[in-house]
N, CA, C and O atoms as a GROMACS GRO file, in nm:
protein
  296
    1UNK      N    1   0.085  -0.117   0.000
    1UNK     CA    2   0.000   0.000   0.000
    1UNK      C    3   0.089   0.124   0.000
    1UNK      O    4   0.189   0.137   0.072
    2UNK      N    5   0.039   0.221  -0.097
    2UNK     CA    6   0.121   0.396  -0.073
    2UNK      C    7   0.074   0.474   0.006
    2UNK      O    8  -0.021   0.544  -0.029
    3UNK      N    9   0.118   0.482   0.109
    3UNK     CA   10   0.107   0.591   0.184
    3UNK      C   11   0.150   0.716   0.167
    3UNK      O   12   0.094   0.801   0.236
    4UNK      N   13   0.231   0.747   0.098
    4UNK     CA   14   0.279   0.909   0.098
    4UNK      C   15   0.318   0.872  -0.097
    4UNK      O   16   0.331   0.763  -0.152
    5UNK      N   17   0.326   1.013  -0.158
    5UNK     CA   18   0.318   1.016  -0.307
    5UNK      C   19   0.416   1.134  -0.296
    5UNK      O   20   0.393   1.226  -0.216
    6UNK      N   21   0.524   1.134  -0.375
    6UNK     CA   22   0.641   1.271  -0.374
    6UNK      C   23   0.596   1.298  -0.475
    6UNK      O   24   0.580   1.207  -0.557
    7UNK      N   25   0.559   1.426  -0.506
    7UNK     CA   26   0.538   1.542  -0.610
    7UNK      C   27   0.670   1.664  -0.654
    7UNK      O   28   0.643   1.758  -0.580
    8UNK      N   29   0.741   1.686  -0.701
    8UNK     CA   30   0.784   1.809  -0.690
    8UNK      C   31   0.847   1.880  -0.591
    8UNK      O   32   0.869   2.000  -0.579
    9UNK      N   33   0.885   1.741  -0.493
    9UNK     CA   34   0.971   1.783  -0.385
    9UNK      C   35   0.871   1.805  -0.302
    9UNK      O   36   0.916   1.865  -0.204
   10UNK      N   37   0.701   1.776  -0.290
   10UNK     CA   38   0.629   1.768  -0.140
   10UNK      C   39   0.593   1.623  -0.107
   10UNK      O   40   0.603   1.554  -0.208
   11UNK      N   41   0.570   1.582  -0.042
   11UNK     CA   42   0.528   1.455  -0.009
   11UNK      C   43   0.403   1.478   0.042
   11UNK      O   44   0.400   1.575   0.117
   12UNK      N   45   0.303   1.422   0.025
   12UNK     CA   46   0.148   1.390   0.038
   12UNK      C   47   0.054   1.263   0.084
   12UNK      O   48   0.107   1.152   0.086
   13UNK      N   49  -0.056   1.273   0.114
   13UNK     CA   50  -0.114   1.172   0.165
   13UNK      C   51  -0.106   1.087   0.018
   13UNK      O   52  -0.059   1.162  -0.068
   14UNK      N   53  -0.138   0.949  -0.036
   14UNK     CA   54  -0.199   0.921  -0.158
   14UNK      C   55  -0.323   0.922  -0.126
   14UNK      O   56  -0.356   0.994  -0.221
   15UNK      N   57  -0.367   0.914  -0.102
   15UNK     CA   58  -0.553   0.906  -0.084
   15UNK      C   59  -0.573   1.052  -0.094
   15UNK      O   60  -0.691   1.086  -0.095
   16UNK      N   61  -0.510   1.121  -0.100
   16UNK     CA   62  -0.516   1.327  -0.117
   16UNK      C   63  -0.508   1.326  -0.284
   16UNK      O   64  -0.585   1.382  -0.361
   17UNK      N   65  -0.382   1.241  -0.318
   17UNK     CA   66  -0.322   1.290  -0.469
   17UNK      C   67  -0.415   1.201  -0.562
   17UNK      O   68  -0.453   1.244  -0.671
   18UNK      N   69  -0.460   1.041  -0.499
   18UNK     CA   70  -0.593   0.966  -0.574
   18UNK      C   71  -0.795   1.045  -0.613
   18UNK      O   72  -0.892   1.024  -0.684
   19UNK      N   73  -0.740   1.151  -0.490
   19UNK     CA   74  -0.865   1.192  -0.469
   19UNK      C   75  -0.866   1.324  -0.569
   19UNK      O   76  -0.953   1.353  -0.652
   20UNK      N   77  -0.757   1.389  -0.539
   20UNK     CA   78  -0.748   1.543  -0.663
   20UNK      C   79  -0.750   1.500  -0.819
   20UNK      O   80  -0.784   1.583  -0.904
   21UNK      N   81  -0.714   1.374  -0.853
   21UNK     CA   82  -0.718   1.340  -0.968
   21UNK      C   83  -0.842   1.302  -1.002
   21UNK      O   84  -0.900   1.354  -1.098
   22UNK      N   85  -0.897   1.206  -0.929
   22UNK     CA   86  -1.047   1.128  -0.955
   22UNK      C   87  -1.115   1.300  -1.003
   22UNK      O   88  -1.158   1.308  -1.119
   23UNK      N   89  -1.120   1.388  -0.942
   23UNK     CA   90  -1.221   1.550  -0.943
   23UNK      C   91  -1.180   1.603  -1.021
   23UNK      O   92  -1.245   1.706  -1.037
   24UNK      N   93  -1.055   1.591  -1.129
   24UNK     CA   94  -0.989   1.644  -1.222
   24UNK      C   95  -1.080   1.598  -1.314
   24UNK      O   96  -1.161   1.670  -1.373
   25UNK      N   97  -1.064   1.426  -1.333
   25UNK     CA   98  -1.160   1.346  -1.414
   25UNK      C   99  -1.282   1.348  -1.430
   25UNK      O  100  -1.328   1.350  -1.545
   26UNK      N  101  -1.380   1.350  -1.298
   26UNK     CA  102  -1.478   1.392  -1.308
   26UNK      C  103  -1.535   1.504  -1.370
   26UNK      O  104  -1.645   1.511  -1.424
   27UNK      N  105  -1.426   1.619  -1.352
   27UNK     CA  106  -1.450   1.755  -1.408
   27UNK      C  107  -1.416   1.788  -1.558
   27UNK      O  108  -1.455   1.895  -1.604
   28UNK      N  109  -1.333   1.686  -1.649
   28UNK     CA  110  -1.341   1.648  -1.755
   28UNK      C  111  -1.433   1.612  -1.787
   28UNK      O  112  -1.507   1.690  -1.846
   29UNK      N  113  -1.478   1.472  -1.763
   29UNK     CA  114  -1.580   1.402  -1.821
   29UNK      C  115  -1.752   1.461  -1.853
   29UNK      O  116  -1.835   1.440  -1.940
   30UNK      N  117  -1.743   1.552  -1.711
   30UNK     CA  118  -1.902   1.646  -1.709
   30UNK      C  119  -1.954   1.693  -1.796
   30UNK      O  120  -2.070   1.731  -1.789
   31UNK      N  121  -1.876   1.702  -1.908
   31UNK     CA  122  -1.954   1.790  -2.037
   31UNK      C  123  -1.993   1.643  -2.090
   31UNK      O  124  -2.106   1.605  -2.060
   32UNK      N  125  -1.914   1.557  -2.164
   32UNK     CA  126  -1.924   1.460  -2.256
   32UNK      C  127  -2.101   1.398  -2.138
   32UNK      O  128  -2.219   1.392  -2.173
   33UNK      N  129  -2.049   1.373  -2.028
   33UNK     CA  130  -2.172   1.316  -1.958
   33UNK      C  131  -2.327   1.389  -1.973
   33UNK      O  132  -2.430   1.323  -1.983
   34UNK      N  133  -2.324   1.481  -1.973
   34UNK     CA  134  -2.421   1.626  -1.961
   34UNK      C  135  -2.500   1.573  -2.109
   34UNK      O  136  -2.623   1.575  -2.120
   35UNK      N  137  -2.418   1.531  -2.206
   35UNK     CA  138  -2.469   1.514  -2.338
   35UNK      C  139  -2.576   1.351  -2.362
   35UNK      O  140  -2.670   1.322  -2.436
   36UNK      N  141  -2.520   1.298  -2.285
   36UNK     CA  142  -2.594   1.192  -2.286
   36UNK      C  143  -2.724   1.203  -2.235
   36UNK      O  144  -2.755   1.275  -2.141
   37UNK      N  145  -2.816   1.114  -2.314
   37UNK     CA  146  -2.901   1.108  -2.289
   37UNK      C  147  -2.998   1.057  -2.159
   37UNK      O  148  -3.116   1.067  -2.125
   38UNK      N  149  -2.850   0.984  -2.102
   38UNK     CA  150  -2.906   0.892  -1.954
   38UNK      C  151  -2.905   0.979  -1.825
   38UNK      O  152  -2.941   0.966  -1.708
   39UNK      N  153  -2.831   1.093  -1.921
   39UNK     CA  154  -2.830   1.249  -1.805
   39UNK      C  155  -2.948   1.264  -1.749
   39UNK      O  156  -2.955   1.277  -1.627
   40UNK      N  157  -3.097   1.265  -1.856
   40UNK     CA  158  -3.211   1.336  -1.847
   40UNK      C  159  -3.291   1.200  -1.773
   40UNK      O  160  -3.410   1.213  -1.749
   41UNK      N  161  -3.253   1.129  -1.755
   41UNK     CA  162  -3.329   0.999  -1.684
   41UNK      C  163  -3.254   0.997  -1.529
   41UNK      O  164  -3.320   0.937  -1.444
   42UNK      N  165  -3.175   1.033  -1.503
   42UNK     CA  166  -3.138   1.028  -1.377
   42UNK      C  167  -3.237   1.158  -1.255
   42UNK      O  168  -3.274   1.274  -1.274
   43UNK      N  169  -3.244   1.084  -1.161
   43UNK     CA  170  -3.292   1.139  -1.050
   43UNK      C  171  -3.232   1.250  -0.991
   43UNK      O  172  -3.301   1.322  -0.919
   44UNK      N  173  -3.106   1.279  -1.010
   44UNK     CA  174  -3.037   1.389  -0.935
   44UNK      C  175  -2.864   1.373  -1.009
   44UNK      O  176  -2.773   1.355  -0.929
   45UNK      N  177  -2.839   1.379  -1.127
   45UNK     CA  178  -2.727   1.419  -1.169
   45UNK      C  179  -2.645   1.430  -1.133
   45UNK      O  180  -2.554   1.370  -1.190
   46UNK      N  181  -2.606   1.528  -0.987
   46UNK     CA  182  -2.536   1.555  -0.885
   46UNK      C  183  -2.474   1.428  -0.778
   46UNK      O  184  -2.368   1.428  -0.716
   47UNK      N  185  -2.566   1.335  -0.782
   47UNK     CA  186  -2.545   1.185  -0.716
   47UNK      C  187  -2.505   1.095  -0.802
   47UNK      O  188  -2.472   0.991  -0.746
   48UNK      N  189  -2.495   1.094  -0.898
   48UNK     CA  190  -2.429   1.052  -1.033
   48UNK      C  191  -2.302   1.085  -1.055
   48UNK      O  192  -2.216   1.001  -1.081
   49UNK      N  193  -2.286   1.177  -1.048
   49UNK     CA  194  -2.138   1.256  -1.051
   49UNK      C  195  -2.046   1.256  -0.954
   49UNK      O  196  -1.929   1.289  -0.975
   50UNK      N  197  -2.085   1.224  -0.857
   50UNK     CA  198  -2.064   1.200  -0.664
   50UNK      C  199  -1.978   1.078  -0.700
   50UNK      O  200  -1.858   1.057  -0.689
   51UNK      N  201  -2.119   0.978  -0.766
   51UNK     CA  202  -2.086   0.818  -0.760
   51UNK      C  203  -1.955   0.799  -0.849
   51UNK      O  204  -1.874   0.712  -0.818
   52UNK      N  205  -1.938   0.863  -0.936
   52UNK     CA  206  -1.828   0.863  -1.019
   52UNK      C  207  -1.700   0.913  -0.938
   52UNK      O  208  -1.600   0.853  -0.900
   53UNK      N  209  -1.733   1.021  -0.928
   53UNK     CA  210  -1.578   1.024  -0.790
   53UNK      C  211  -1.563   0.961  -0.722
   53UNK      O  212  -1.443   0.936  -0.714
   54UNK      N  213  -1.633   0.896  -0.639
   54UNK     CA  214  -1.607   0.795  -0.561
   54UNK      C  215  -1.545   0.665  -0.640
   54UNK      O  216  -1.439   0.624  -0.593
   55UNK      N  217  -1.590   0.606  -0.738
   55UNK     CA  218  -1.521   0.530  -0.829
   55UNK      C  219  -1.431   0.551  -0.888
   55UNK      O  220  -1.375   0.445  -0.913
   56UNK      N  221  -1.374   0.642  -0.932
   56UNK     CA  222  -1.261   0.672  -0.972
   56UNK      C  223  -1.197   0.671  -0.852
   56UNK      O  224  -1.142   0.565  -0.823
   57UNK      N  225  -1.190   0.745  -0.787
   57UNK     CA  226  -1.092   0.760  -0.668
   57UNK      C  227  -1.061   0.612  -0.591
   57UNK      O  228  -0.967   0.598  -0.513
   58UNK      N  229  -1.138   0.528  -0.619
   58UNK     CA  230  -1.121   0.405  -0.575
   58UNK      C  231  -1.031   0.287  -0.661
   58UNK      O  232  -0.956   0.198  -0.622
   59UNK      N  233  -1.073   0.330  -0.787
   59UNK     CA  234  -0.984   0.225  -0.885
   59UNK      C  235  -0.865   0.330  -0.895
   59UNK      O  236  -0.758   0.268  -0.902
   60UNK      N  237  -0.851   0.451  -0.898
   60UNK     CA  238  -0.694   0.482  -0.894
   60UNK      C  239  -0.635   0.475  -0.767
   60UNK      O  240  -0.522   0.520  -0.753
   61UNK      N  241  -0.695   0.426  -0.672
   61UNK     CA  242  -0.593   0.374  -0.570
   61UNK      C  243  -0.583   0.275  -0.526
   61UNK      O  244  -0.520   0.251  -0.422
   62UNK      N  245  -0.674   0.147  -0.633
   62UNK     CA  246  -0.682   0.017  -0.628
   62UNK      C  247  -0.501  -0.032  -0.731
   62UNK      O  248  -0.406  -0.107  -0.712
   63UNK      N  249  -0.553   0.082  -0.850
   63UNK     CA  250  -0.447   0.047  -0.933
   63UNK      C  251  -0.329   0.085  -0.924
   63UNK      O  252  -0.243   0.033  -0.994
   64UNK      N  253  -0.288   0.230  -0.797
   64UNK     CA  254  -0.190   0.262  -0.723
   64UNK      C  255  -0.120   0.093  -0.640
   64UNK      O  256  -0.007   0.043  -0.642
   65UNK      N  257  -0.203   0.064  -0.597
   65UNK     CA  258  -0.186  -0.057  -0.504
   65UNK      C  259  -0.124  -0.190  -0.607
   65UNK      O  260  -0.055  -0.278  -0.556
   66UNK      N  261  -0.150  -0.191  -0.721
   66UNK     CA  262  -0.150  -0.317  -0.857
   66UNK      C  263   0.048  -0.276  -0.888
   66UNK      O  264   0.152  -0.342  -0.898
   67UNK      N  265   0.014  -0.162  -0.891
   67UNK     CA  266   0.160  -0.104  -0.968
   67UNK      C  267   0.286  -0.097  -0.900
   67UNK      O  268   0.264  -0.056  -0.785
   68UNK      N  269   0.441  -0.123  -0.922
   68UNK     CA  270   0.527  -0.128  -0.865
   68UNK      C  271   0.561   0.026  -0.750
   68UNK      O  272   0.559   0.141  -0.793
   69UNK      N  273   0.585  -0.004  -0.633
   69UNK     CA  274   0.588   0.108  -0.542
   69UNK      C  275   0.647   0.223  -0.575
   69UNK      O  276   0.608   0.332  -0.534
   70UNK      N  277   0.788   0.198  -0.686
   70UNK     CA  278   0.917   0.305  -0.673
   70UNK      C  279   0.846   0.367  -0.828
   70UNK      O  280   0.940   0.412  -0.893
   71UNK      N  281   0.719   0.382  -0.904
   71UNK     CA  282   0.655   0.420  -0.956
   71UNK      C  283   0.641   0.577  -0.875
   71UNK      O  284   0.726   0.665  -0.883
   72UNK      N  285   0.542   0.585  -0.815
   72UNK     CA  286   0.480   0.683  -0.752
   72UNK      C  287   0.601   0.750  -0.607
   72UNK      O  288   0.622   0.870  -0.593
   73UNK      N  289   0.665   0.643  -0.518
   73UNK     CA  290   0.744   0.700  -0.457
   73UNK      C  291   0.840   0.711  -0.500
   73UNK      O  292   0.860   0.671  -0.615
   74UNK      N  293   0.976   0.794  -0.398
   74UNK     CA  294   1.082   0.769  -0.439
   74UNK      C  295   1.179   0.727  -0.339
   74UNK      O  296   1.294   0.698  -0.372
   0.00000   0.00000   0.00000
């Protein structure tokens, strides 16, 4: 498991640097999503978009966990 992620000379939680990325993604994806049609069938959009961060943020720190350590640390 990663516990700390070196950036640029700071060191960080990973569950901080898994989580700023997943909201990066999410915040990409919102337009392409917005267009779909399964947009207008959902109950609250906003809980949709939630659920997706939460999934992302989970498989990139599932797949943090898959990948060799001296990857992400140093």
């Amino acid at each position: 498991m990663i516990e700390e992620v070196h950036l640029w000379g700071i060191y960080m939680p990973a569950a901080l640097a898994w989580g700023v990325l997943a909201a990066l993604l999410v915040y990409a994806l919102r337009p392409a999503l917005q267009r779909l049609p399964l947009e207008r069938l959902l109950w609250h959009p906003s809980l949709a978009e939630l659920a997706l961060f939460f999934l992302l943020w989970w498989g990139l720190g599932a797949l943090a966990d898959r990948l060799p350590a001296g990857w992400f640390t140093s």
